[in-house]
N, C-alpha and C positions, 0 to 999 in steps of 0.2 A: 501481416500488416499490423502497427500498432496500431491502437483508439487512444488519442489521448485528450485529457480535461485539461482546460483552461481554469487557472485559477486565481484570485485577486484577492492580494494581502490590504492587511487594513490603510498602506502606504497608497495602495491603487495600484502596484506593480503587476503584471500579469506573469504567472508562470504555469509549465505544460508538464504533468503528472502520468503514467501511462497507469492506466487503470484495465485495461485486458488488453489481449492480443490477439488478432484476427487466427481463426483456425483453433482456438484453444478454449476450455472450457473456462468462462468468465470465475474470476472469485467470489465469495459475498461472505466472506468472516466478517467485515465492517460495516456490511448492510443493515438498514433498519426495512424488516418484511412483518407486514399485516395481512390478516389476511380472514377472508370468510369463502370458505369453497362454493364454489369453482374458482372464485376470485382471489388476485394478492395482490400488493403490492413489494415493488424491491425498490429503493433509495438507497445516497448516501446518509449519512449520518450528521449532516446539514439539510434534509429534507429534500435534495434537489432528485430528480428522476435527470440525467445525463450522458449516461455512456454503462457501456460493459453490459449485463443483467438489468440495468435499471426497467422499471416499470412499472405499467399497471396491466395485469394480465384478467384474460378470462376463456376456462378453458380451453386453456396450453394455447392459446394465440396474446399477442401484445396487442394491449388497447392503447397504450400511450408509449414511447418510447423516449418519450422528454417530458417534463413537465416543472422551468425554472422559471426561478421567479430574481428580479432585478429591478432596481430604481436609478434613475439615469444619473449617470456620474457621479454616486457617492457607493463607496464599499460597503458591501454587505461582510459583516463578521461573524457568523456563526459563536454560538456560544453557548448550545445544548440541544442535543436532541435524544429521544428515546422513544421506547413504548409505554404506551398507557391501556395494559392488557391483553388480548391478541389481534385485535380489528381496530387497533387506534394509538396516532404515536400522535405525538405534537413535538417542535421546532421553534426554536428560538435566536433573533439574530438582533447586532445591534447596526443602523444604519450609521456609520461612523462617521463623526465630522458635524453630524447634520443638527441643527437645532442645540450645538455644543456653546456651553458657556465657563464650562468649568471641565477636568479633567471625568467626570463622571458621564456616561453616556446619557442621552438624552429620548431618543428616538428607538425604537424597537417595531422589531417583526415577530410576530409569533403566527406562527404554519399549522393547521391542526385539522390531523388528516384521519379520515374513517372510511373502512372498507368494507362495504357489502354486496352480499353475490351480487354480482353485473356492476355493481355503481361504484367509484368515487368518489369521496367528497374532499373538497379543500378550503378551507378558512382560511383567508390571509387576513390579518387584520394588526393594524400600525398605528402607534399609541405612541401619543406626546406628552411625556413626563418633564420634560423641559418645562422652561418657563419663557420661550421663543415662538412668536406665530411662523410654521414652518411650511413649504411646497415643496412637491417633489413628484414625480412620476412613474408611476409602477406598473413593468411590464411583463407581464406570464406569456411566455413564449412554449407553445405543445408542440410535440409532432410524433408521428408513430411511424413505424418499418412496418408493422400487420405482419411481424414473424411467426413462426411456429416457433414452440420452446425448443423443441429439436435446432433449428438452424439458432435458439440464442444459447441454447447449451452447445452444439458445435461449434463457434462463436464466432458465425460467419456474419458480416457487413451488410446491412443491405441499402439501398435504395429508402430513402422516405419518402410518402404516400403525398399527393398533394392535397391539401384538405379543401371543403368544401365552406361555403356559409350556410351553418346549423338550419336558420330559420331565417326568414323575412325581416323578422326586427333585428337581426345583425346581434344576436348576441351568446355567439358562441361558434364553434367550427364542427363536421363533421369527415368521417373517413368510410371506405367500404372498399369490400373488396369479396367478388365470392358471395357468397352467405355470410357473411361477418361487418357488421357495422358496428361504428361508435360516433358517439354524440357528445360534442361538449358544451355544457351552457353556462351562460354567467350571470350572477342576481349580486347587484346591480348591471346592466348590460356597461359593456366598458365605454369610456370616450372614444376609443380609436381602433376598430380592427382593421388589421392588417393581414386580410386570408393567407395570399401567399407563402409569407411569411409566419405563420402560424401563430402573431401576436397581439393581444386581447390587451391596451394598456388604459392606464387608471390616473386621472388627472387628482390630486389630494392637497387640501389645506386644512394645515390641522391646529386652531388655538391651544395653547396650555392645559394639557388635562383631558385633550379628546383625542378621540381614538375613532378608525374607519376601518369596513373589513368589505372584503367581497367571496361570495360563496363559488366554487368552480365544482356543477356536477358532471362525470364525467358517465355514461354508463354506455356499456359493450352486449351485444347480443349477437346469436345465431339464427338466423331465420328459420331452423328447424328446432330451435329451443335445445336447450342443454343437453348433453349424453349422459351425466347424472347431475340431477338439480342439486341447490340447497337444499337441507327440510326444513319445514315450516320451525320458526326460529323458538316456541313455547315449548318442542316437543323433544328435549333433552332424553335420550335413553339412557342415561343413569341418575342414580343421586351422587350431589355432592357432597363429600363430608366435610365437618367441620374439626380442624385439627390445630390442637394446641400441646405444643410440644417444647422442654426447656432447652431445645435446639431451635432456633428460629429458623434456619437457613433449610429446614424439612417441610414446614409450612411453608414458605416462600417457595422451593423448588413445588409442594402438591400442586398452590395457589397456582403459577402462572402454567404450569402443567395441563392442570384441567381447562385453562382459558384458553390457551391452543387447542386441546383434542375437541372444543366446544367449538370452535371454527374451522376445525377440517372434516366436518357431519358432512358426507351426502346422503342422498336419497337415491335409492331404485324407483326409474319411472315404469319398472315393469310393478311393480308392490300390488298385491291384488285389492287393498285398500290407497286412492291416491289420496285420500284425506288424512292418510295416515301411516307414509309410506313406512316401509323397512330403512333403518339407516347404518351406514357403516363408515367405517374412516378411512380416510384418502392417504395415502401414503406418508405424505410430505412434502414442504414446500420448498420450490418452484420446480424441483424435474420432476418429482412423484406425486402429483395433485391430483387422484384417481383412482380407482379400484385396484389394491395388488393383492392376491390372494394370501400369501405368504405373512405380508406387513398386515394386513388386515385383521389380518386371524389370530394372532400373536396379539394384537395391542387390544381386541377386545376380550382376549384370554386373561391379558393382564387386569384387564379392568373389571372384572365378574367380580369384586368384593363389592364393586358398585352398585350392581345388578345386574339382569342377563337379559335386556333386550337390547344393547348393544350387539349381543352375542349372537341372538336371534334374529336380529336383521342380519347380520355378519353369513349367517349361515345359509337365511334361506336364499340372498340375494346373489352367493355362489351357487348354491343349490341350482337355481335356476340356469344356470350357466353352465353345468356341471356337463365334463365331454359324455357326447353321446355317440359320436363315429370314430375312425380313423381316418384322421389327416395328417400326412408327412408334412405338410407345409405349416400347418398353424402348432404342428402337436399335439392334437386334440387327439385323446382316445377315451372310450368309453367308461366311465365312474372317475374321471380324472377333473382332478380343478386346477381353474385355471392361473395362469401367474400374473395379466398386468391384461387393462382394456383401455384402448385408445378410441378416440378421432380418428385416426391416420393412421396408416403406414410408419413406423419409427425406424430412426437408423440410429441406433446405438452401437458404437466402436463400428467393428466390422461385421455389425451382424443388422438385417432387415428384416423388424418383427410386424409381423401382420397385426392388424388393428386389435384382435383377439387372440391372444397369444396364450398356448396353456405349458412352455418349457418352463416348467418346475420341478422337480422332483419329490418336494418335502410337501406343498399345500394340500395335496390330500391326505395324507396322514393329518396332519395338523388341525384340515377341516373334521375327522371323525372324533378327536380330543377334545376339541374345542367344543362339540356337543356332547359328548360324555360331563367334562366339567361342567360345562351350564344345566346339564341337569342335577348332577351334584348341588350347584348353587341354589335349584331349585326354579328351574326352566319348568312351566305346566310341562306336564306329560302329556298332554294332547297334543303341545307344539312341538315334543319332543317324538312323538310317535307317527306326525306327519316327515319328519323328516328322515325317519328309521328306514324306507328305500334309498335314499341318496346314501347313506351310511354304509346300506350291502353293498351298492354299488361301488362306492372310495374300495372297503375291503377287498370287495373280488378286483380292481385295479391292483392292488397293493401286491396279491397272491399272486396276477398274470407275472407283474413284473419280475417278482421273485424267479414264479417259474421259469419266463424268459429268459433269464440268466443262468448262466453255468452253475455257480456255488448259493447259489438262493438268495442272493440281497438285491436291495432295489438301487436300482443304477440306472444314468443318464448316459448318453453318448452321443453321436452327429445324426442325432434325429430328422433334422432340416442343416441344408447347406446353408442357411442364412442367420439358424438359432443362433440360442447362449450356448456359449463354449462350457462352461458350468454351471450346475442349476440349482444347486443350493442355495443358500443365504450370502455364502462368497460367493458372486456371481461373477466378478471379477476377471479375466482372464487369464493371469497372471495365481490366483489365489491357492490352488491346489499342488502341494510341491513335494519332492522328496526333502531329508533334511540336509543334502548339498546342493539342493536348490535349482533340481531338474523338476521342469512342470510334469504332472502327474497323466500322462495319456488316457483318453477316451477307450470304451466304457470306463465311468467311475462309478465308486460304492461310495459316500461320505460316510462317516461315524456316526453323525448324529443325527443321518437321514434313519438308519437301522435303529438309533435311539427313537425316534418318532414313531416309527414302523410298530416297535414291539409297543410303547405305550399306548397306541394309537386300536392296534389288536387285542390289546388286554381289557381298553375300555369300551369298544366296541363287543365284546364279548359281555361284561357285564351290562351294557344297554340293550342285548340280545336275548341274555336270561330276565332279564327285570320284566321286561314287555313280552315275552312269551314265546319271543322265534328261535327259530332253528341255529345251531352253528357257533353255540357261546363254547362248548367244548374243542367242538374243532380251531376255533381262534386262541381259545388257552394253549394249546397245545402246539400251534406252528409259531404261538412269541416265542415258546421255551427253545423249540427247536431254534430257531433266529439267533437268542440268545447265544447257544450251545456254538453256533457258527461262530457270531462275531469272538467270541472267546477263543476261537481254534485259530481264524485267519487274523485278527485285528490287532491283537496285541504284539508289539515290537521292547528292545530294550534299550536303553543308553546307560553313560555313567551314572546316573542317578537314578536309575533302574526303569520297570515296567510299565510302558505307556500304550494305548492304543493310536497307532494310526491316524492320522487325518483322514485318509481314504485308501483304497486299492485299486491298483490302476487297471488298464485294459490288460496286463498279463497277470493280474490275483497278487500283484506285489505289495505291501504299504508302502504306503507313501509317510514316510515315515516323519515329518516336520511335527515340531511340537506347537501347535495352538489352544485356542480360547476354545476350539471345541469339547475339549475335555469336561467344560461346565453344562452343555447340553446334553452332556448318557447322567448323570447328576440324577437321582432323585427319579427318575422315569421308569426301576425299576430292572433295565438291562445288567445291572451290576451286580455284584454282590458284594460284602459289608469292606472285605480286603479292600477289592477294585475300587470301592468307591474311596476309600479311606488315601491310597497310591494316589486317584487322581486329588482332591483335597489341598494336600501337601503340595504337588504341582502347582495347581492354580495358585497357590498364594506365593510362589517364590518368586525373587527379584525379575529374572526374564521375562515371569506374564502378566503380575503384577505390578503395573506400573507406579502404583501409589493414587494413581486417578482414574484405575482402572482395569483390564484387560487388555493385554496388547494380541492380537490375532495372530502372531506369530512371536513367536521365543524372538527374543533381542540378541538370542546365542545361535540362531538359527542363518545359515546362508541365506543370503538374499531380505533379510529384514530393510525394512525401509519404516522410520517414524511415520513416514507421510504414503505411505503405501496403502492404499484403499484396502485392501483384505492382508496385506502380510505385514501388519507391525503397527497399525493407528488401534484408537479407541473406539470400540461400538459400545454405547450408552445401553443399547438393550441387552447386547450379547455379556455383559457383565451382570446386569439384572438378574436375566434368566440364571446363571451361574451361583448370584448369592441366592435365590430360590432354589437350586437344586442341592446345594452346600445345607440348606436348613433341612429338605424331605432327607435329605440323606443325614441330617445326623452330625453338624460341623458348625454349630453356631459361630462360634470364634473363626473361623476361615471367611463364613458368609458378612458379618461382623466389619471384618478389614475389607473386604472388597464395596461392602455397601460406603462407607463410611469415605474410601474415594472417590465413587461416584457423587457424592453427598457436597466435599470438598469441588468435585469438578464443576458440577451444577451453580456456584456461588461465583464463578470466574465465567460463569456463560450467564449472570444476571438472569438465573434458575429455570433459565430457556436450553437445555441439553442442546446441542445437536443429535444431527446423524450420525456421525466419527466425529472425533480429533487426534491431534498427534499423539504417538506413543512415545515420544520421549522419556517422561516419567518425574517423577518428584526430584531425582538429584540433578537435572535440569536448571529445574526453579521450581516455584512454588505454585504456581499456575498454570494451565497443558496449555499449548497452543496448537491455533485453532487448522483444521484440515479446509484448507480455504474454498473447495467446491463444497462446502456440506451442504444441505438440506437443511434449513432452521429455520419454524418447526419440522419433526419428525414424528410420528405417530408411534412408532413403539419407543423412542427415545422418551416422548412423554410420556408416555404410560408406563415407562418404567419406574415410575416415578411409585405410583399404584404397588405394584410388584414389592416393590424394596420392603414397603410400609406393610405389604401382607406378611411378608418374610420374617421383620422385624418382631411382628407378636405372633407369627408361627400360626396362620389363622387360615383353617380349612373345615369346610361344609361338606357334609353327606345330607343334603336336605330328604332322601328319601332313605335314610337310615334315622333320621330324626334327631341328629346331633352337629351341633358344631364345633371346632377344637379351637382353644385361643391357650398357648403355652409359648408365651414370648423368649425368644433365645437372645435375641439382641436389640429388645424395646427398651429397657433398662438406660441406651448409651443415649435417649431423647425421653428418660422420663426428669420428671410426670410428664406424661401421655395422654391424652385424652382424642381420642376419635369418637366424636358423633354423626350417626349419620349412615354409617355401610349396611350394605343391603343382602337379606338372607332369606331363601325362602318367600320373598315378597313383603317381608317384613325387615325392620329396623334393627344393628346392631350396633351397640355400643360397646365400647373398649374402654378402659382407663390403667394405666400401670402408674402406679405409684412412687416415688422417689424410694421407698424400702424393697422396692418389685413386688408388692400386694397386684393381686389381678382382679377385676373389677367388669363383669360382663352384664350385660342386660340384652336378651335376645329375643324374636319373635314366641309366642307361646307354640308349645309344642314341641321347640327344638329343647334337646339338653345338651347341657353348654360344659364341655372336660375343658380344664384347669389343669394347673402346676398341680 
């Protein structure tokens, strides 16, 4: 079934637009989303909440499912809208006709919306710049479905809620349903409500020069209180730096960057301090608003130049969660983390994931990494030494799974009849393929789950000898062996010669499709100087480099699709990671071109990344177009942002080696350069690179700071 919007030109004419399609996942490439977690909002970009995604959400339920605004018999024009950082857009419209004396408008709306966990807020307020005493009536018409994001990402139709009257004095409406209520009120109470109909309208006379506005709060709750709250809004776990760079379009992508990852903080209501809980990042807005082990871990890995209690709420708030049985249904096994926590029950494609769900294959490696690096960065070792049991535990999972298997790598299969068909980072169903475009059968091995695997062991080995336990030996020794494997089974050939694999399928075959995987074995150590130098050259050729990016699948590969979610679009982060693994490996000029796309793409997303976009590429046009279900914000899409910029001046800590390295490979193409502000050791570092490339560092005392 289609949905379609009714819309009226400035003539008064009405016409019907089809903005989603019953059954189908809504678009929002054109949406304006705010958002403060657990909360967001989705609109058009005339500010109306009306059809498709539109909303105001809170904790994966719709609080409002309309929310437009109209003056009776004159057109509304739209005439700007946007954000105003990541919790606040404002809208602008002209009332046409009205209070006109001359060809220039006269009358105006301006709409200015702010989103905080649970609340709503909306300003309407209408200003007479004419020189006409003018009337008119203004009516805000609300109503909600009280969907689950599940039924508005499957993009089923529902029923609207019949509302209630808010309070006694009549000035505003409310909805429930379940343990879920919402409330809307209105300051000034309106002239006219009309419950049924869900419209609050506003009688207005306005002399020459004045202006009237009315406030609509709306706020959404749980009668059991949220599954993860906001935190307390003072209590940022990182710093922000201050960057000035003779690219502007680097500051602009950091700047709105960090104001997203600043509104996607929750909070663990388990935190054994609740005055101060653990926080970490929510996936992304509006299908991934909540804990995903994978996304989580990765964007606060990226973020450790900032400091590492991102990192450390990241870890212990999995920790806690960290499987301790065997269950076929949830996939939960013991020292294993998890992939995604719901409210609910979720029905994703064809699969029903239980509210707890641990099918991943990579988040536990990625969890023991991501503690090794923060302590690098200079995590206390106390915090780092309470968590050194969850660490043996990730490990000894890592080793079962190996052993479980025939040829020793760690591999996913139909663990639950209801799981992810893939448990990578392409989760995709479709994502894992040979290179003529046969899907790759259950057990799989991915490439750069074995790239994690060995990184994950090597650093967990050295967090083993530091602190005094047992088993730093025996984990050097099963990466190498790991290694020694992927080297024997992984490697395939084409006309352009020696690549590894995307994966091996359930009969030890590669699957041989050439991908954006190639930039995750990068720099992690599984390669050596050849291997890495073979993948290098790859990555930057016309098929994967799209000029804006990374395409997930070769453009020469059967079965590429631009707009194919895992086989041919753009991941903002999966390119990040790639120019970070191009620089530890020794490729500046390779990580260089691929940064410098993503750089480019971020200026045509108004420095808001998404989650994918199209792989088409630069001889296209000049700007990617956009993968219309994405996620915008993205939490490692944003933090990629972090990532590029460490990449850029080549900048890594050994805080308990007592040094840190700043040897810029491709800071040079945004100097001068000045970052104030990044965080080492619990103390302050400062960068500057020079228009000559002079390197200019100022660090905490105690660390010593290698240079060019």
């Amino acid at each position: 079934m289609d949905i379609t919007v009714k819309t009226q030109d400035p003539n008064g004419s009405v016409t019907e637009s089809v903005s989603a399609v019953g059954g189908l996942q809504p678009f929002l490439h054109d949406a304006v989303v705010t958002l403060c977690a657990p909360s967001l909002v989705i609109s058009q970009e005339s500010g109306q909440l009306s059809g498709g995604a539109d909303g105001f959400y809170h904790g994966d339920r719709r609080a409002l499912s309309r929310l437009t605004v109209a003056a009776e018999g004159i057109a509304l024009a739209p005439v700007h809208g946007g954000l105003r950082g990541a919790d606040r857009a404002d809208f602008r419209a002209i009332l046409r006709g009205l209070g006109e004396v001359t060809a220039d408008p006269a009358v105006a709306l301006r709409r200015l919306r702010r989103t905080v966990a649970g609340r709503l807020e909306e300003i309407f307020e209408v200003t007479n710049a004419g020189t006409e005493h003018v009337h008119l009536r203004l009516t805000v018409t609300a109503a909600t479905d009280l969907a689950t994001m599940e039924q508005v990402k499957s993009g089923q139709v529902l029923e609207t809620v019949a509302p209630q009257v808010a309070d006694a004095d009549g000035v505003g409406l409310s909805w429930s349903s379940g343990d879920f209520s919402v409330q809307l009120a209105s300051e000034p109470a309106p002239d006219a409500l009309q419950v049924p109909a869900g419209q609050l309208s506003y009688d207005i006379d306005l002399q020459p020069g004045a202006s009237w506005s009315v406030t609509l709060h709306c706020t959404a709750a749980y009668a059991d209180g949220d599954q993860f709250p906001a935190p307390p809004g003072d209590q940022l776990p990182w710093r922000v730096p201050a960057v000035r760079s003779a690219d502007r379009r680097l500051e602009w992508w950091l700047q709105q960057s960090l104001a997203d990852l600043d509104r996607l903080r929750l909070a663990d209501p388990q935190s054994s301090d609740p005055d101060r809980p653990d926080q970490f990042l929510a996936a992304g807005a509006p299908w991934f608003l909540t804990l995903f082990g994978r996304d989580s871990l990765w964007a606060a890995r990226m973020l450790l130049p900032l400091g590492t209690a991102l990192a450390a709420g990241t870890l212990r708030t999995l920790a806690r969660r960290q499987g301790a049985v065997t269950d076929p249904a949830t996939e939960e096994q013991p020292g294993k983390i998890l992939h995604e926590v719901r409210r609910d029950t979720l029905q994703f494609a064809d699969s029903l994931l239980p509210p707890v769900y641990y099918g991943t294959v990579d988040a536990t490696s990625l969890w023991i990494t991501l503690l090794h690096d923060a302590w690098r960065w200079g995590l206390p070792p106390r915090d780092v030494e309470l968590l050194l049991p969850h660490a043996e535990s990730a490990l000894a999972w890592m080793r079962n799974q190996a052993e479980a298997s025939s040829d020793g790598f760690l591999k996913y299969g139909a663990h639950s009849a209801h799981g992810l068909s893939n448990q990578g980072w392409k989760d995709s169903g479709d994502s894992i393929r040979h290179r003529d475009g046969r899907l790759a059968a259950a057990p799989i091995a991915l490439c750069e789950v074995q790239a994690y695997a060995y990184e994950a062991a090597r650093g967990g080995a050295s967090l083993l000898r530091a602190f005094g336990r047992p088993g730093a030996d025996y984990w050097e020794e099963w990466a190498e062996q790991l290694a020694d494997r992927f080297r024997k089974h992984f490697w395939v050939e084409d006309e352009s010669g020696p690549y590894p694999a995307v994966a091996l399928d359930r009969d030890g075959r590669p699957a041989d499709a050439v991908t954006s995987g190639f930039g995750h074995l990068l720099g992690t150590g599984l390669l050596n100087e050849e291997e890495s130098a073979l993948l290098a050259a790859r990555l930057t050729g016309p098929d994967l480099d799209a000029g804006h990016g990374l395409r997930t699948l070769s453009s020469n590969s059967v079965g590429f699709n631009p707009y194919g979610y895992h086989t041919g679009s753009i991941w903002p982060h999966d390119t990040a990671i790639a120019v970070h693994g191009l620089i530890r490996a020794g490729f500046p000029d390779a990580a260089a071109s691929l940064a410098q796309g993503l750089l480019t793409a971020s200026t045509a997303f108004d420095a808001r990344l998404p989650e994918l976009f199209a792989g088409h590429g630069t001889e296209a046009g000049p700007r990617p177009a956009p993968y219309p279900a994405s996620c915008r914000p993205q939490a490692w899409a944003a933090a990629s942002s972090v990532l590029v910029l460490q990449a850029a001046l080549d900048l890594h800590a050994d805080v308990p080696a007592g040094t840190v390295t700043v040897t810029p490979g491709f800071a040079s193409a945004y100097a001068p350069l000045t970052v104030t502000g990044l965080q080492v050791g619990g103390g302050q570092l400062d960068v500057a690179v020079t228009a000559d490339g002079t390197v200019n560092v100022t660090a905490p005392e105690g660390l010593t700071v290698i240079t060019p």
